[in-house]
N, C-alpha and C positions, 0 to 999 in steps of 0.2 A: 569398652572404654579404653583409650589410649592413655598408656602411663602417663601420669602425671607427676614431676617434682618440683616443690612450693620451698624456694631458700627462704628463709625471714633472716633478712641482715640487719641486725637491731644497728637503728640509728642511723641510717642512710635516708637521706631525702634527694626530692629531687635535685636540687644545687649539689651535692656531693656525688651523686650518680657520675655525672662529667667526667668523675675521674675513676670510673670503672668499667673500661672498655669491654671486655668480657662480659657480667651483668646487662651493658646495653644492647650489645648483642642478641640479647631475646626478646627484646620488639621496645617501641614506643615508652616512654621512661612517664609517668606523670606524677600528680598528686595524688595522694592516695588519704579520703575524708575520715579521718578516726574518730573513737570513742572519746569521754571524758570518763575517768582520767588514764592521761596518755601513760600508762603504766603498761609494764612487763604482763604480769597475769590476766590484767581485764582487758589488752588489748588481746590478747592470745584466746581467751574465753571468746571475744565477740567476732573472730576470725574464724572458732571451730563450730560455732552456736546461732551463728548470723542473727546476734540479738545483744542488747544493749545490756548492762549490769542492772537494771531493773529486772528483767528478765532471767537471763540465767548468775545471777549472784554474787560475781566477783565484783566488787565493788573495790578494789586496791590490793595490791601484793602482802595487805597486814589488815584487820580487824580485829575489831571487839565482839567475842564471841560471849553474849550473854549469859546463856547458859552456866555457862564454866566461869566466868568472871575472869576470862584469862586472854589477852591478846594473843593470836596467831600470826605467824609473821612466815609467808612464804612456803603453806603448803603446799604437797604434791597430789595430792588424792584428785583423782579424777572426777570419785564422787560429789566433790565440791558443787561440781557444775550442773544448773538446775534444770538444762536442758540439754539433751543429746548430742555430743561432736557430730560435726555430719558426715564424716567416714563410717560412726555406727548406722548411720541409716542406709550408705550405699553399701555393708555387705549384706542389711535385712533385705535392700531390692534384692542384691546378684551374689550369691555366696561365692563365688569365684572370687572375688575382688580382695585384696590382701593391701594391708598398708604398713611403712616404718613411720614409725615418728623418732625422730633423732636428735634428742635435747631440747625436742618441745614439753612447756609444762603441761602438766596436770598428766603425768607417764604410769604414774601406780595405778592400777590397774586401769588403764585406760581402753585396755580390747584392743590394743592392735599388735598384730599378727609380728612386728618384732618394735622393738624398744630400748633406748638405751639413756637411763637418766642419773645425774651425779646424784652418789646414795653413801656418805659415810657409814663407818660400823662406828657404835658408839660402845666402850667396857664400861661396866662396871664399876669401874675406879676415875670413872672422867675422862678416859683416852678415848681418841679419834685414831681409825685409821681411815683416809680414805679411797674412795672405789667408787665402782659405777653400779648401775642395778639394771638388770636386763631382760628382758621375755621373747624368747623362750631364756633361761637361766643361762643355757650352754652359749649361747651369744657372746657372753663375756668373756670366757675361756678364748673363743675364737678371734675376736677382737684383739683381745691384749698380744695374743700371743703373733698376731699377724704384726700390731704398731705398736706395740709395749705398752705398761702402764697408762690410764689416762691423765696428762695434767695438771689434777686437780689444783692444786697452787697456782695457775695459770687462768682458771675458770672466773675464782674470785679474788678479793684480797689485794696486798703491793706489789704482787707479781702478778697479777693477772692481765695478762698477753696474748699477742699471736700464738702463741704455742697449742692453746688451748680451740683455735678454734680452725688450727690446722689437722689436730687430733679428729675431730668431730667431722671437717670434711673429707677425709681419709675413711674415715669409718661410713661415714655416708655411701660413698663411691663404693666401697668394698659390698654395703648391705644391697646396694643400687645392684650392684651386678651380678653378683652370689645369689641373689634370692627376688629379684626382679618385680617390687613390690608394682601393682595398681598405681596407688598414690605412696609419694614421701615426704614426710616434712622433716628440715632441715634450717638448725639456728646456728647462724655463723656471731656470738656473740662482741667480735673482736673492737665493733669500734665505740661497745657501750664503757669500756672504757677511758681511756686516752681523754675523748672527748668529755668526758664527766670531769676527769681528775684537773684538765687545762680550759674547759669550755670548748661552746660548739664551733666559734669561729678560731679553735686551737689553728697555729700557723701549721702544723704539722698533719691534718688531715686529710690532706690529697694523699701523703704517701699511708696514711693509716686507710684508707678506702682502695689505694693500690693491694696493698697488703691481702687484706679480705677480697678483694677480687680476684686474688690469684687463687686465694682456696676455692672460692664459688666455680671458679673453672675445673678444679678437679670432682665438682658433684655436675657440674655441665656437661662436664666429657661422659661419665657415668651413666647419667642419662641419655645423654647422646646414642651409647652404645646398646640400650636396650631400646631406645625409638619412642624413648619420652620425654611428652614434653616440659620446657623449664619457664618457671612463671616464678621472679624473685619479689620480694614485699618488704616492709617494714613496718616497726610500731609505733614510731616517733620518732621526733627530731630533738635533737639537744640542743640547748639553748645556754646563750651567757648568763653567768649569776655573778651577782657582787658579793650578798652578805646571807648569810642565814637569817632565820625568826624562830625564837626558843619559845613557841607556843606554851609548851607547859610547863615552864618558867614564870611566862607570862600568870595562868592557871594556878600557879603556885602562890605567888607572891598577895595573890587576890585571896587565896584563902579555901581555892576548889581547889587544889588537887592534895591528896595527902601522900606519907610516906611511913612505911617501915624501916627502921633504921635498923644493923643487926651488922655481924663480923664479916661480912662479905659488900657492906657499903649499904646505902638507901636504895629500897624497891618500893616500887609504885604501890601502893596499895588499892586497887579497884573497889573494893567493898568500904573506905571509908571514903573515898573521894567524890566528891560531887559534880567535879568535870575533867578530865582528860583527853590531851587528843593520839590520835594513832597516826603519827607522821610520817605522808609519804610522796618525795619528790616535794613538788609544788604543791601538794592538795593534802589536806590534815581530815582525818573523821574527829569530830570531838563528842563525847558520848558525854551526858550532861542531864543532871537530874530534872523531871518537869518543871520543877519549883523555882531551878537555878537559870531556866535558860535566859528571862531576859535579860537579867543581870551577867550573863558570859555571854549572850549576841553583844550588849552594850561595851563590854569590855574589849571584844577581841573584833568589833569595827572598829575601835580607836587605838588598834595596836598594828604600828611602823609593820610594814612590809606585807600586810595582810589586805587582798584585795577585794575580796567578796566574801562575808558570810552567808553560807547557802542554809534554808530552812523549808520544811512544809513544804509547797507548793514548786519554790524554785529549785528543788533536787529535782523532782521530778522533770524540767526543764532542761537539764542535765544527764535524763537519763542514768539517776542514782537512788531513784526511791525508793530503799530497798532495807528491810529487817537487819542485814548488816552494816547497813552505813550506819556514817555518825549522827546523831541527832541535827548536830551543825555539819555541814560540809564547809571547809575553807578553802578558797582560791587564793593565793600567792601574787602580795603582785610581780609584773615581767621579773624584772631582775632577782627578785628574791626565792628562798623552798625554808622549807619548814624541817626543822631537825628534831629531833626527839628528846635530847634530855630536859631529868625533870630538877636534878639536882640543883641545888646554889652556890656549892663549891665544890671545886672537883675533888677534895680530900676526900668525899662525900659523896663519890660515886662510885656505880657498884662496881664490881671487879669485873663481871663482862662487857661495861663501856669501851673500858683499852684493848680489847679482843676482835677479833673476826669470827659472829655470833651470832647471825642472822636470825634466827631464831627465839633467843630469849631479848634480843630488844624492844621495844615499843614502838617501830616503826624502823623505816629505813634510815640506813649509816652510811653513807657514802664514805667519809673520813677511812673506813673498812677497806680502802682501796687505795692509803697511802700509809707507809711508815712514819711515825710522829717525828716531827721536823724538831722536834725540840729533844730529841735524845741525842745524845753525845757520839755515840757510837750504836744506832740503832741495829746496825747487821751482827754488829757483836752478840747483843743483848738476843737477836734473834740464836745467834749461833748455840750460846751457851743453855739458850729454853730448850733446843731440839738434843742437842745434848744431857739434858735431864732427861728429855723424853726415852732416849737410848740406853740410858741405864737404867729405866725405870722407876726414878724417882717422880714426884708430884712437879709441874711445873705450870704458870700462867703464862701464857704468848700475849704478854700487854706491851704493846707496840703500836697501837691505834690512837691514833690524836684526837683529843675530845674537842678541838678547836674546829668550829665548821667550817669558818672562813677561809680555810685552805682549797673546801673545794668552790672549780668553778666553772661548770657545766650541771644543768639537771633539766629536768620535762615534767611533764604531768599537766598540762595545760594543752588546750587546742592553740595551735599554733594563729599564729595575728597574719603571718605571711604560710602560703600551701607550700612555697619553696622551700619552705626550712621544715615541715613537717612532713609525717609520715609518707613511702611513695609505693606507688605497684608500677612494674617492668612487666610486659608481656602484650603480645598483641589479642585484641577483643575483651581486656580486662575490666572488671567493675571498677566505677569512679570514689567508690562505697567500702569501708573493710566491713559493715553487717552484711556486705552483698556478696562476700567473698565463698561465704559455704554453696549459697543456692547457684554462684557460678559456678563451681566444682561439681559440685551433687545434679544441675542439669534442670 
């Protein structure tokens, strides 16, 4: 098999392609058909799985894991996935065949022969440091010490930049040549910001798809120089928003969703609530007792900015009918996304609202990716938390705006136009992203 290396430039479509000479350079630019929903994890699942979230499980970047009563929000476990990447099935054909994957999800233990994915250390006392996480382990050492630190601050968050996704293709190019993988996959994250924080028609976009196109040329050259070939992709296109929709809000005030109140602010409580949804991008899971659902279908079709409640029959339609989705599935209409708090006042919210926290929220924060417009001096207030941090005193980084309306770009929807949605660069490429494994694998 002829080296192959797969960039996913999150966020690039065809219409913005235009402006990344480099990337066109590997053949014919087109649309490229995605899944629903147009999310980070389920689109990355049905690229390694060539199978829809019915199928192999991801059903959004966050669920409701019954079980546990506990929403998950952005795990890394490879195990996740209910059906095979199909790198693992080309080294069961040819064990010769070696692959990186390089800040593709689902890295914990995913089997491939090297790996590098952002991995904080978390103490005991609340502190973060962070770091990358790597296979073989000695990867890391060799990495950092050839481009320094990875960073992280740069990956997520109000400073999250170019910086971060020059790091990754540097490191790619380095893994690309040093260790001369089969396949490599390769996520140049840079333009899932920008475009979120301003929208997808931000004036500033051609130089932000410049930008990432001059990285994608240092894993170009890379490859070039081991005689492999470069096929780039993407998962979605970003689109304009106006306003958000506080679904569980909504949920709330009706009387389904409950709460704990407690010295750290209101938490959801799962076990007395009757509906909640797990907000992400455009599309919301709402998990909702049997007894309750017609009365929360009846509620949340006649609620502003909510365009489809999906149930029964029409998930599966969708390609979502799956033990982890929500009992409801909700579509957004165009212009609007669905945000996750559940609170009614913000005095009343919990302490990792105002945080970058991906984890213990109830869905996706975008807000997580700007400084709160309403602080006085927010670089200050950030200055003096890292400054606690240094002396080792306790400190909160609350700096995140609870206001949604600030952002205005998101996805999670099939796109109404192919040009604004997801694309694949490469010549003889699938029209399809479930088509993408079985063209790889052969």
């Amino acid at each position: 098999m002829q080296p192959l290396v797969i960039i996913n430039v999150v966020g690039l479509t065809p219409a913005l392609a235009q402006h990344a000479p480099h990337l066109k350079s590997l053949g014919p630019v087109k649309p490229l058909t995605g899944v629903f929903p147009a999310v980070t994890m389920t689109a990355q699942a049905s690229l390694l799985t060539g199978s829809h979230p019915a199928q192999h499980g991801i059903v959004g970047n966050a669920w409701f894991e019954r079980d546990y009563a506990e929403v998950r929000c952005w795990p890394q476990s490879n195990a996740l996935l209910q059906l095979p990447p199909f790198y693992r099935q080309l080294k069961q054909r040819d064990p010769s065949f070696t692959c990186a994957k390089m800040f593709w999800w689902f890295n914990q233990g995913s089997g491939a022969d090297w790996s590098v994915t952002p991995k904080p250390h978390y103490g005991a006392d609340g502190s973060k440091v962070f770091d990358i996480q790597c296979s073989p382990p000695e990867l890391a050492a060799e990495l950092k010490q050839a481009l320094g630190e990875f960073p992280f601050h740069s990956f997520w968050g109000p400073r999250a930049g170019l910086p971060s996704s020059q790091w990754i293709a540097a490191a790619s190019a380095r893994v690309i040549r040093s260790k001369r993988p089969t396949l490599t996959l390769v996520y140049l994250p840079h333009l899932d910001y920008d475009l979120q924080r301003f929208g997808g028609g931000f004036s500033g976009a051609p130089q932000l798809v410049a930008e990432v196109d001059t990285c994608a040329k240092a894993v170009i050259d890379a490859a070039h120089d081991i005689g492999a070939r470069v096929v780039a992709l993407s998962e979605y296109g970003i689109v304009d928003v106006s306003y958000p929709v506080y679904i569980n809000s909504v949920l709330r005030r009706a009387g389904f969703l409950k709460v704990r109140a407690g010295p750290f602010g209101e938490m959801l409580d799962t076990f007395e609530s009757r509906a909640f949804a797990v907000c992400d991008h455009q599309v919301a899971h709402v998990y909702v007792r049997e007894a309750d659902r017609s009365a929360v279908v009846s509620l949340l079709s006649g609620t502003e900015g909510v365009g489809s409640v999906l149930e029964g029959p029409a998930r599966e339609a969708f390609g979502v009918n799956h033990a982890r989705a929500g009992d409801l599935v909700l579509l957004s209409k165009a212009k609007c996304w669905f945000a996750y708090p559940y609170w009614l006042s913000d005095q009343d919210a919990p302490d990792f609202a105002r945080t970058v926290d991906i984890h213990r929220k109830i869905g996706y924060d975008p807000c997580e990716l700007f400084l709160d417009p309403a602080l006085k001096a927010p670089r200050l207030r950030v200055a003096t938390r890292l400054l606690r941090k240094k002396l080792g005193m306790r400190y909160l980084m609350d700096v995140i705006a609870l206001d949604g309306s600030i952002v205005k770009g998101s996805h999670g929807l099939l796109p109404g136009d192919p040009m604004q949605g997801a694309c694949i660069i490469g010549e003889g490429t699938p029209d399809r992203m479930v088509d993408v494994a079985r063209w790889v694998a052969g």
